[in-house]
N, C-alpha and C positions, 0 to 999 in steps of 0.2 A: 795799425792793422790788427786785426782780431787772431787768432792764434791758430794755427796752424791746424791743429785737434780741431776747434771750431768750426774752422772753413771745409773740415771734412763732412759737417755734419749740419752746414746750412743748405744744402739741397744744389749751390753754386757749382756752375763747370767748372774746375781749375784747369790753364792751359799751360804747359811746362814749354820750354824753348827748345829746337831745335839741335842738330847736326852740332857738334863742337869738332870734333876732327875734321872733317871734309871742310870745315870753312875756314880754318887754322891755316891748310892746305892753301886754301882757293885765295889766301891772305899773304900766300907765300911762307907761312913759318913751317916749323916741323910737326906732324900732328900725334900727341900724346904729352902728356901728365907734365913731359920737360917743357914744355913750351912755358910753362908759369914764371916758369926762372929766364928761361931764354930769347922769347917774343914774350912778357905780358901785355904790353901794349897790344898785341893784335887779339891775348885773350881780353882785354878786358872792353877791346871794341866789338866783340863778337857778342859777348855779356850784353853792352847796351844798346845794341842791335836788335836782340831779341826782346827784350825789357819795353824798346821801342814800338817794336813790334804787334804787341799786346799781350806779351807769355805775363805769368802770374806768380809763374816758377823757374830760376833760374839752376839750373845744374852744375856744382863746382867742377871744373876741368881734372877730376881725379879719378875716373874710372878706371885706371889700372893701376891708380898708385900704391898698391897695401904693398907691404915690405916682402911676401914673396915674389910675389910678380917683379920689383923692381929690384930685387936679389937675383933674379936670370938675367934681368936687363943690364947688370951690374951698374945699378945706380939705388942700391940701398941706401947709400952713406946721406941721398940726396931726400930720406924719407920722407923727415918731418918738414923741412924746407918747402918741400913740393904740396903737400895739402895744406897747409897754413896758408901758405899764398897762393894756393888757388882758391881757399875761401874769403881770402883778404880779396881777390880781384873780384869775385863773385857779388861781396856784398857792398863793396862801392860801388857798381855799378846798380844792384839791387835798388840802392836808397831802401826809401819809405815805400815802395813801389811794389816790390818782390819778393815771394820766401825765396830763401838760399837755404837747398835742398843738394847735403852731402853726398857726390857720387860714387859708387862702389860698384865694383864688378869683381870678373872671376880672377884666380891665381892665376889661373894659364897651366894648373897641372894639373893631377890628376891625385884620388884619393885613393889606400890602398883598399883591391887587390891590383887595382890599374896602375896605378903609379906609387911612387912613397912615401905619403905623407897621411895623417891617422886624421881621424875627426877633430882631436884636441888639439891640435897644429892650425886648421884653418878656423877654426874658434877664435883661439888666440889671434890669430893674422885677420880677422876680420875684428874680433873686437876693440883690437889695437887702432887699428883704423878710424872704426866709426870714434870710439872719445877722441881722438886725436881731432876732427872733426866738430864733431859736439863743441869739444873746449876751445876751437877756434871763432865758434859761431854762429853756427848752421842752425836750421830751422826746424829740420828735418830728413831721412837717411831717405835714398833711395840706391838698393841694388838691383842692378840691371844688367842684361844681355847677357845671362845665364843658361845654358845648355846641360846641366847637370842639376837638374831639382836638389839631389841631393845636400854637392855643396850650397847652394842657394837657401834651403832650410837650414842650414848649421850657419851662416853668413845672417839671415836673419837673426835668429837665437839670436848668436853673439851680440849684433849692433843694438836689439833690443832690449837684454838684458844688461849690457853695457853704459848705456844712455840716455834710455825711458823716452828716446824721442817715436814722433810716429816714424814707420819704418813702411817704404812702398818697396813689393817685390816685383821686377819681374821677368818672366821667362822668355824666350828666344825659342818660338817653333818656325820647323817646315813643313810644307804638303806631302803626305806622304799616301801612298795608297790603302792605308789604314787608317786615315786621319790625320791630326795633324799631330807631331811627334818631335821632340828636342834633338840633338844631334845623338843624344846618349839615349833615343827610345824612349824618352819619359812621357808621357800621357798627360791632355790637359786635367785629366780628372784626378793624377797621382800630382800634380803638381797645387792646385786648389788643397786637397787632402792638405798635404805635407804642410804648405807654408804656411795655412790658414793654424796647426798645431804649433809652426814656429814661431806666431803671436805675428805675422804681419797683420798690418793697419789697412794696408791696401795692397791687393790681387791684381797683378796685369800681365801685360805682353809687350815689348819690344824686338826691333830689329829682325831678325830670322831672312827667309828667303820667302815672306811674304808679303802680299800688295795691302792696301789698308781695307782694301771690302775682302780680303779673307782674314785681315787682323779681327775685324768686326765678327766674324764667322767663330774665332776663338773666343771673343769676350761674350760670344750668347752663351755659348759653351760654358765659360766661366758663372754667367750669373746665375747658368739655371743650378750648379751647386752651390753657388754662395753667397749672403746678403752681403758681405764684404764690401768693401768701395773698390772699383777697378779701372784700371788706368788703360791706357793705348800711347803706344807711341811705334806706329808704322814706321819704316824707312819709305823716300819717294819713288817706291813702286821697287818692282823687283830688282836685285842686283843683276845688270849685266858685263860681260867682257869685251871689252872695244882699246881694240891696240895696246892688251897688255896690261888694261886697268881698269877698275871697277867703278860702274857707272849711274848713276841712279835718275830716270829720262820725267817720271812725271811731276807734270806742271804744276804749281801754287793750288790754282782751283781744282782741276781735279784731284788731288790731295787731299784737299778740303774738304771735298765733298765723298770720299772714301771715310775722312774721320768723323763728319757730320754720322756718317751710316754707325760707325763705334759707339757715339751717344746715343744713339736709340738703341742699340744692343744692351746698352745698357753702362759704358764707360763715365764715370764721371770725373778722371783726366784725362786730359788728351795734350798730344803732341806729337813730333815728331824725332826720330831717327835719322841712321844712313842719309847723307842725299838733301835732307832739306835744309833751307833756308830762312832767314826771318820772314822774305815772301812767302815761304810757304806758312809759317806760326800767324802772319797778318792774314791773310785767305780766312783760317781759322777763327781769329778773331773779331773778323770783320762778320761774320757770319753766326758767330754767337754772341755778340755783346751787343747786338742792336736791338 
C-alpha cells in the first residue's frame, strides 16, 4: 500500500468504517475502549466486518481511551493495555488491506475557566496518547467527535507534534438557528481557522445531531474556507429516543446517498458514525468503487 500522505494526495475517496460502539452493543459486548480486553473477539469481528465491507480505513476501538478520560472511568491503571490492543486487533484485521487510523477523542472535561484542567494538561494527555498509538502501529491519528474546537486544536497540536503522523480532525455540530454550532457555540468558520493553525492534515465533521445531507451542508461550508482535505462521517440520520434509548433509523442506501451528497460538497473521506453498519460502509462502497 502506498502511504498514507500519498493517498491523501492521489485524488482517491478514502472510506473509513463505520459505528464501533453501537455494533460492540448489537454483538452483545460492552461498548467502549474496555471491550479490547474484555470482548476482542467481538472487536476484532467488527474490524473485519467493515475491512469486508469496502472501508479503507479502519479505526482502533480507542476513542475515549487517553488517561484522563479513563482516570474518571477509574480504569487508568488499564491505559496502555487498552490502546496497544486495540491497535493490535485493528491491524490484524487490517492486513495488507487497511490503514489503521489511531482513534482519539475528547477528556470528557472541561478546560479552565470551565472546568480544572490548563491547556498544558490536555497537551500532555493527548500527546501521550497519540505516541502511545504511533509506537504501537497506526498509520495515522484521527480525533473525533469534539464539541469544543478549542480542546480539539490543543489535541491536534499535541498528536502532531508528537508523531509527525497525518493527523484528521473532526468536529461534532448541531442545527442551530444561527447555523450550525458545536455544543460549546463554536462556528464552523472558528473551527476551519483554529485547526487548520493546529497543522491538521485533514478538516471534517463527525457525529452531532445531524443527518448526512446537513453533514454535506457543513463540508460546503468547510471547503469554501479551506483547500485542506475534508472528511465526513454522518451518524444514520438523526439520533432519536425510543423506549429510553438512542436510536439511529436510516437505511444502508439512503445513507449512502446523504454521503454520495458529502463528496460533491466537496469530502474526500467518507464514512460513517452513530448507527451504522458495514451495510451501511458497503452501500457506500458499492457506489463509489464501481
Amino acid at each position: 500500500m502506498i502511504s498514507f500522505y500519498e493517498a491523501l494526495t492521489n485524488g482517491k475517496i478514502l472510506i473509513f468504517d463505520g459505528a464501533t460502539g453501537t455494533q460492540i452493543a448489537a454483538h452483545g459486548g460492552e461498548p467502549g475502549p474496555m471491550a479490547n480486553l474484555l470482548c476482542p473477539e467481538i472487536v476484532s469481528q467488527i474490524h473485519a466486518a467493515y475491512r469486508d465491507a469496502g472501508a479503507d480505513i479502519l479505526l482502533t476501538n480507542t476513542l475515549t481511551a487517553n488517561r484522563i478520560y479513563l482516570r474518571h472511568a477509574g480504569k487508568e491503571d488499564e491505559f496502555e493495555e487498552i490502546n496497544r490492543k486495540g491497535v493490535e486487533l485493528c491491524r490484524n484485521a487490517a492486513g495488507d488491506n487497511c490503514y489503521v487510523c489511531g482513534d482519539m477523542g475528547s477528556t470528557g472535561q472541561f478546560l479552565e475557566p470551565l472546568g480544572d484542567y490548563t491547556e498544558e494538561q490536555f497537551f500532555e494527555n493527548a500527546a501521550e496518547q497519540a505516541k502511545l498509538l504511533m509506537d504501537a502501529g497506526v498509520d495515522c491519528i484521527i480525533i473525533e467527535t469534539m464539541t469544543d474546537v478549542r480542546e480539539a486544536a490543543i489535541s491536534t497540536s499535541a498528536a502532531k507534534q508528537t508523531t509527525g503522523l497525518p493527523v484528521i480532525t473532526c468536529i461534532s455540530f448541531d442545527p442551530t438557528p444561527n447555523g450550525f454550532r458545536t455544543m460549546m457555540g463554536d462556528t464552523i468558520e472558528k473551527a476551519v481557522t483554529e485547526l487548520a493553525k493546529a497543522g491538521a492534515d485533514v478538516i471534517g465533521t463527525n457525529c452531532g445531531t445531524v443527518d448526512p445531507i446537513e453533514a454535506s451542508k457543513i463540508i460546503q461550508q468547510m471547503r469554501d474556507l479551506t483547500e485542506l482535505p475534508l472528511a465526513a462521517e454522518p451518524n444514520a440520520g438523526k439520533p432519536e429516543l425510543v423506549g429510553g434509548r438512542v436510536i439511529f433509523k436510516l437505511e444502508p442506501d439512503d445513507f449512502a446517498q446523504g454521503v454520495l451528497r458529502c463528496v460533491e460538497a466537496g469530502a474526500r473521506l467518507v464514512g460513517g458514525c452513530c448507527g451504522t453498519t458495514p451495510d451501511h460502509i458497503r452501500a457506500i462502497a458499492s457506489r463509489l468503487k464501481t
